[in-house]
C-alpha positions in Angstrom: 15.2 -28.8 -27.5 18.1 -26.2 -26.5 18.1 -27.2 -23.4 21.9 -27.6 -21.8 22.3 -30.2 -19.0 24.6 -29.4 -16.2 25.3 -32.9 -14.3 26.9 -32.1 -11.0 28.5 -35.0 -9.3 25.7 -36.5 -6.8 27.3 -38.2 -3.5 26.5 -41.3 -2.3 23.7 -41.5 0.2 23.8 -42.8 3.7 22.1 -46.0 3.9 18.4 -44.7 5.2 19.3 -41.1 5.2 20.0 -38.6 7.7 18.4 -38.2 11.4 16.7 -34.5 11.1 15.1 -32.2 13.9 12.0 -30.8 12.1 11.1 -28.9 15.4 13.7 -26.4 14.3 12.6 -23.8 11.8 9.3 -23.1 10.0 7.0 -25.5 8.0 5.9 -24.5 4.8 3.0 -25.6 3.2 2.3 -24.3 -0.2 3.9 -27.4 -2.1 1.6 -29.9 -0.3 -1.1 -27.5 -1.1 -0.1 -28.3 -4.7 0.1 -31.6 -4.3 -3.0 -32.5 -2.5 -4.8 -30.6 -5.1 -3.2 -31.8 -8.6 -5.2 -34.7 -10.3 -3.5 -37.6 -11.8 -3.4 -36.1 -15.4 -1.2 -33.1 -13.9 1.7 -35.0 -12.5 5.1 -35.5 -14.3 7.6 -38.0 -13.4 10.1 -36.1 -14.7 11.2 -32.7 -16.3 11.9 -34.5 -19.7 7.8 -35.3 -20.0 6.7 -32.5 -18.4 9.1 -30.0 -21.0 7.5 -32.2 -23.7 4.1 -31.5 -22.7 4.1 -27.8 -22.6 6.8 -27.0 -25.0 4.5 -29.1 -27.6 1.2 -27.1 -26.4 2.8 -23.8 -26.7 4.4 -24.8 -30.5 0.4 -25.5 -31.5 -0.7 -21.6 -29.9 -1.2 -18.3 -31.5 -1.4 -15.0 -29.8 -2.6 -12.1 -31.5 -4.0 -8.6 -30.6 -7.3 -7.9 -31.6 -10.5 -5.4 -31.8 -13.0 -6.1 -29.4 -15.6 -4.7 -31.4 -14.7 -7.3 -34.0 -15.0 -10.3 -31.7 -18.7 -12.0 -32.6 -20.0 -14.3 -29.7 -22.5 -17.0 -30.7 -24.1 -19.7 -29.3 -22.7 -23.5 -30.7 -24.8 -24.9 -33.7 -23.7 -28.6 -32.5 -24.3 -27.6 -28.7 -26.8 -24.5 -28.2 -25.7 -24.2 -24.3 -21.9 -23.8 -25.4 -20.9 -20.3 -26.4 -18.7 -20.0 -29.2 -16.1 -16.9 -30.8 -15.3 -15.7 -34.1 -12.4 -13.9 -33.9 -11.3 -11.4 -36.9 -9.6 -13.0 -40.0 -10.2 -16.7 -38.3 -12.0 -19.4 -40.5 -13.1 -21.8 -37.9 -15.1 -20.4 -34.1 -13.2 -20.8 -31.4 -14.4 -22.6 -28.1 -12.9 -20.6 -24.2 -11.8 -22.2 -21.8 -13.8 -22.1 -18.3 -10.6 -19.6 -17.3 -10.6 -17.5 -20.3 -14.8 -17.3 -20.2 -13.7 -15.6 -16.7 -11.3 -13.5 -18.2 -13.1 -12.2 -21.1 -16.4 -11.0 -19.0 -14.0 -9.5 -16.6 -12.9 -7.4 -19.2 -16.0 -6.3 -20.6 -17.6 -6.0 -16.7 -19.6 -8.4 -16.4 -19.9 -11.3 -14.1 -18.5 -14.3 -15.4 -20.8 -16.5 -12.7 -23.8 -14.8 -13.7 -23.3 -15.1 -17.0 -22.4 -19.1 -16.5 -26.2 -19.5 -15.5 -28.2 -17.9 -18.5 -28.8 -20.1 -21.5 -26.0 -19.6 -24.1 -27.7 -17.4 -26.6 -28.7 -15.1 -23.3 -25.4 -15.2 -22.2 -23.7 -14.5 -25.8 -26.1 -11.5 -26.1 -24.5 -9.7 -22.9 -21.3 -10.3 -23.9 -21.7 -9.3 -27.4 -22.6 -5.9 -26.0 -20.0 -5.8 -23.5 -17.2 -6.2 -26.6 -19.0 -3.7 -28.6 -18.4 -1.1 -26.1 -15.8 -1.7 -24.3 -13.6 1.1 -24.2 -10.3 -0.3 -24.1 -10.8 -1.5 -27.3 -8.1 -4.2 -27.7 -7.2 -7.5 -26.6 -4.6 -10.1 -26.3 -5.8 -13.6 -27.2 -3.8 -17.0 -26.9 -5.5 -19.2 -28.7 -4.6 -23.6 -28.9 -4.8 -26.0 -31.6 -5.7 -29.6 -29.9 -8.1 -31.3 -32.2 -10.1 -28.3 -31.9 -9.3 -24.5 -31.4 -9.2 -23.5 -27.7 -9.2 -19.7 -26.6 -6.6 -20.5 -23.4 -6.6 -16.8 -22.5 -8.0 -13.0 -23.0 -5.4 -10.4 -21.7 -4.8 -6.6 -22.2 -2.7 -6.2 -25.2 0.2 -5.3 -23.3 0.4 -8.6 -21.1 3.9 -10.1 -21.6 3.7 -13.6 -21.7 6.3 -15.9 -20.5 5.9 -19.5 -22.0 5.8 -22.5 -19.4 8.6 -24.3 -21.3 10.8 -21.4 -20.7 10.3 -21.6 -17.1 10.8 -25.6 -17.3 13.6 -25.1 -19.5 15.5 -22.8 -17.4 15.0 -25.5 -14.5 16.3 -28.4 -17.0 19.7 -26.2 -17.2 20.4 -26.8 -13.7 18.9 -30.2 -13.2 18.8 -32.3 -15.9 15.9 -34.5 -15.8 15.4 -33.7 -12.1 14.8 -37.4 -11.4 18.6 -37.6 -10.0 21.1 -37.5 -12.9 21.8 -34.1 -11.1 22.3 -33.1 -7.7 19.0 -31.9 -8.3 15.4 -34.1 -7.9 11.6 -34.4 -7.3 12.4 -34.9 -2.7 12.2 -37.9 -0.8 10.6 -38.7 2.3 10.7 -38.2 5.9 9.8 -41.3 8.4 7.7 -39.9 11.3 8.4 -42.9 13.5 12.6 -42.2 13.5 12.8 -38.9 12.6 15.0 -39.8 9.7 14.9 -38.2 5.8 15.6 -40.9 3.1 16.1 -39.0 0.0 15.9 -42.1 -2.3 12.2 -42.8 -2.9 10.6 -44.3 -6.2 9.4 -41.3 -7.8 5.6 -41.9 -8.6 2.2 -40.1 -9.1 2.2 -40.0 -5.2 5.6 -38.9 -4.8 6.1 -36.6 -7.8 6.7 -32.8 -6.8 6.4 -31.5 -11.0 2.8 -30.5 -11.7 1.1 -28.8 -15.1 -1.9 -27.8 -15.6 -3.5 -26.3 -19.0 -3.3 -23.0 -16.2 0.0 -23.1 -15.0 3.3 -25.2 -14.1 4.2 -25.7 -10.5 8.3 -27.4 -10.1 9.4 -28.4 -6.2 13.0 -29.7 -6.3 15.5 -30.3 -3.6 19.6 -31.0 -3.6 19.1 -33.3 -0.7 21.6 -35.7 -1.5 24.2 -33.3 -0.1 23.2 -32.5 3.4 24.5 -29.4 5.0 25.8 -28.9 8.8 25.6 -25.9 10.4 25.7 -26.3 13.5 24.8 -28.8 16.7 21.7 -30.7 18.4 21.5 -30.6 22.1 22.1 -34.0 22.2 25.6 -33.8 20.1 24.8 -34.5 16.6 25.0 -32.8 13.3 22.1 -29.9 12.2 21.3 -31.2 8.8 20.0 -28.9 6.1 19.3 -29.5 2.4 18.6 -26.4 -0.2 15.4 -26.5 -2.2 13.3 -24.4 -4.2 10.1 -24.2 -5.9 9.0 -22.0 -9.0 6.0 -21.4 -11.2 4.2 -19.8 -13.6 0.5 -19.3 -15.9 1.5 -18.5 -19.7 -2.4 -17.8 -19.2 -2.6 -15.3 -17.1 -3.6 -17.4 -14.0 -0.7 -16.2 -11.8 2.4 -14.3 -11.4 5.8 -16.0 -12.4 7.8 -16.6 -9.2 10.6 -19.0 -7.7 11.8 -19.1 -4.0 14.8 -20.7 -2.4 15.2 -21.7 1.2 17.3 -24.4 2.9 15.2 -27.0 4.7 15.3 -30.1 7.0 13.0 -32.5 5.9 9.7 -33.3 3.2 7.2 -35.4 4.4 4.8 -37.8 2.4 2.5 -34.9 2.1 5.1 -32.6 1.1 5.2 -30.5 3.9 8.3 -28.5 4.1 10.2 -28.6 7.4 12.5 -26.4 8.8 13.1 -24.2 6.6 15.1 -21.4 6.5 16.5 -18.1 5.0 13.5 -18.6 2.5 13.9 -15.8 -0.2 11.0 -15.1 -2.9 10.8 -13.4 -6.5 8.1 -12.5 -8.4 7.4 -11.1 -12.1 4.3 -9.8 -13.0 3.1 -10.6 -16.8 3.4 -7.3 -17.6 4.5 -5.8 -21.0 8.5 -6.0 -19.8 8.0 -10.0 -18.1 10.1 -11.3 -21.0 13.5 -9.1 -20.0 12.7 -9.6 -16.7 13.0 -13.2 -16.5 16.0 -13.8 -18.9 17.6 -11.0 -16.9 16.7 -11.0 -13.4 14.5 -14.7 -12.7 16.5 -17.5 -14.4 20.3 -16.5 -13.3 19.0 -15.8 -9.8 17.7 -19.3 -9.9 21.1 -20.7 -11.4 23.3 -18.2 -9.1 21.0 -20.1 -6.4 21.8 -23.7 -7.9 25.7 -23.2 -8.0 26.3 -20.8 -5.1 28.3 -22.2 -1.8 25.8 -22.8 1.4 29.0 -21.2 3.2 27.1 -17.5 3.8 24.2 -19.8 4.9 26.2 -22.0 7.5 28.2 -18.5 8.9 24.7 -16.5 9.6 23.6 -19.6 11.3 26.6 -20.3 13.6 26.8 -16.3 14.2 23.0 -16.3 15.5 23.9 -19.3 17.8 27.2 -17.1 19.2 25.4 -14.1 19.9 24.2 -14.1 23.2 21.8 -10.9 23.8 20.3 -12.7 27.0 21.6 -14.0 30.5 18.8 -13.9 33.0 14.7 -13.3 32.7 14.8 -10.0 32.9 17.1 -10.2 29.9 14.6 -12.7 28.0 11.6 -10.6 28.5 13.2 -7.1 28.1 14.3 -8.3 24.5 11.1 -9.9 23.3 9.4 -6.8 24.5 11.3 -3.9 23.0 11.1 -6.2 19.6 6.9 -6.1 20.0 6.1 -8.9 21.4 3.6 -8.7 24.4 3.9 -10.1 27.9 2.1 -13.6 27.5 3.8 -14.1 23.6 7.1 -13.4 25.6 6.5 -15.9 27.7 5.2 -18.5 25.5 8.7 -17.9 23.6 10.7 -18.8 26.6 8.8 -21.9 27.7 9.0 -23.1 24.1 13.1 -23.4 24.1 13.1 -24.5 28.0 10.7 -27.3 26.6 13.2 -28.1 23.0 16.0 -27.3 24.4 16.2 -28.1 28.3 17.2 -24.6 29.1 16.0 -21.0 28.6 17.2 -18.6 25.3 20.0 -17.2 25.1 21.4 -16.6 21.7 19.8 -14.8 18.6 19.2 -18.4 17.2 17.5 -19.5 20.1 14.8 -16.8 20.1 14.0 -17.2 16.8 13.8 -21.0 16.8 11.3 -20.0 19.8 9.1 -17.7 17.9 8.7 -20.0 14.7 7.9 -22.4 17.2 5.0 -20.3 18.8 4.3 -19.1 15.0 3.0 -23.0 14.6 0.4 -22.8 16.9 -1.0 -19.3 15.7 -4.5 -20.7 13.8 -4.8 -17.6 11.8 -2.7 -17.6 9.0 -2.2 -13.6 9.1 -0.8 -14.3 12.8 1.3 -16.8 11.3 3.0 -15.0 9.1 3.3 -11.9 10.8 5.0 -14.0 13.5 7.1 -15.9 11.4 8.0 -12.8 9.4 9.1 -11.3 12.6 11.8 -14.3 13.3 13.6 -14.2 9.9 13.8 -9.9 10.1 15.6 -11.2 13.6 17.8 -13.3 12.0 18.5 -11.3 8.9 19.8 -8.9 11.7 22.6 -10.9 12.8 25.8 -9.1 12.7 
């Protein structure tokens, strides 16, 4: 399948795992989003089936550009509520998908749920008329051969594709099966009642963190069999990190391509993400350059990312911990104010390291552990971010 396995030597795990303080840091929630919401049929054990599963739907798809004025819409002979498409120079209708039944009204203007609620010939008719004068007067299709022929997707004709396999193959390079046979693999879990992270946990439907979809891919992976210290507890012991990152993409249209990195403390069962930090994001557009873009920009970032030393990492953290910037109150709320935050945020910031830490900020570190801290109990998301946003530009300032 071309794809090259690069089997870094994994170390041997502490029996149970490491003790972790997930109060540190942010929580992140968009893989548990994923993995509350992904049905049975859309988890992978490993990259190997999940490669084989897309790689094979993409070898049975065809796209091609064609006139919309040549497109007839018709209602099914076998099924007169199911609309059906003849597409130039095909032999056989094809059948759309719920998605690209969304796509192609939303190119002609009209309203795909509207247009799910007439009868099929009804519906057919609007759309027919729609296509015949829509003045763009191209499209993209991506058609799939799976005992019958799907339309997957309707697109511009300069939307630039980038295959799902490509973006599971480019993961593969870096780690292997992603099951452990690298230092690379789906997470393990974190035990609420001792605050310890096992990373060795049966991979399952439950536990897997590799999702497909016939919209997208989603890929959560972490190298947390080689903790990283940077730094000290208030009680003595080590500050344990791990590095992760998630990527993803639609070959249909569905979403951007994107992968982030961060370094992180802990996953729970419900694949939370705790304590992360220095979280970094890309995303590519499918436009008509997506291609270059992600052999060229996307997949060495994520490889650069893979291989690079956590030493920049461990230094910016041990710098924010040095750099005091506050000895008294006066200090405290004097710095919190001249970087926007208001009286009573100020002093919700404060109380929250006197509370962790058993004694008021001091350092860069400790004012941002303080305002993620706060940024949890924000119920608005916007407040959230904007909060949580404001921590890391802090931090990124260090130095």
């Amino acid at each position: 399948m071309g794809v090259v396995e690069v089997l870094d030597p994994v170390q041997p795990t502490r029996a149970g795992g490491w003790k972790v303080d997930v109060s540190r840091g942010e929580r992140n929630g968009r893989v548990s989003s994923e993995w509350f919401n992904r049905p049975d049929d859309e988890r992978y054990l490993s990259l190997d089936d999940l490669w084989a599963n897309v790689k094979g739907r993409s070898e049975r798809s065809r796209s091609r550009v064609v006139q919309t004025a040549d497109i007839r819409v018709e209602a099914a002979r076998d099924n007169p509520e199911r609309l059906h498409l003849m597409l130039p120079k095909a032999h056989e209708p094809v059948a759309p998908t719920h998605w690209a039944f969304g796509q192609l009204a939303s190119i002609v203007g009209a309203p795909a749920s509207y247009l799910r609620q007439l009868p099929a010939p009804l519906a057919g008719i609007n759309l027919q008329y729609g296509l015949t004068n829509h003045r763009a007067e191209q499209v993209k299709t991506f058609e799939t051969e799976d005992g019958r022929t799907e339309l997957r997707a309707v697109t511009g004709p300069d939307y630039g594709r980038i295959h799902d396999f490509e973006l599971v193959e480019a993961v593969q390079r870096i780690a292997g099966n992603g099951t452990g046979d690298t230092r690379w693999k789906v997470p393990g879990v974190l035990d609420w009642s001792t605050g310890v992270y096992n990373p060795d946990v049966e991979i399952s439907r439950d536990t897997t963190t590799l999702y497909a979809s016939d919209r997208d891919v989603f890929l959560f992976l972490v190298d947390d069999r080689n903790p990283i210290e940077a730094g000290k507890l208030p009680d003595g012991s080590p500050d344990l990190y791990f590095r992760g990152f998630y990527c993803w993409n639609s070959e249909v249209g569905a979403k951007t391509l994107g992968m982030a990195s961060f370094y992180l403390r802990a996953v729970c069962q419900n694949r939370n993400l705790w304590g992360v930090e220095d979280f970094q994001e890309i995303r590519i557009r499918h436009s008509k350059y997506a291609a270059s873009r992600f052999a060229h920009e996307a997949a060495p970032a994520l490889t650069r990312f893979a291989n690079s030393s956590p030493q920049g990492f461990v230094n910016g953290i041990k710098a924010a911990r040095q750099q005091i910037v506050a000895r008294s109150d006066d200090d405290r709320a004097d710095f919190l104010r001249k970087r926007g935050f208001s009286k009573a945020e100020s002093g919700k910031i404060i109380e929250k390291v006197l509370m962790e830490e058993g004694r008021p900020p001091e350092s860069i570190f400790d004012f941002v552990q303080g305002i993620t801290r706060l940024a949890r109990d924000k119920t608005q998301q916007d407040a959230r971010l904007d909060m949580e946003g404001r921590a890391k530009k802090l931090l990124d300032r260090v130095g």
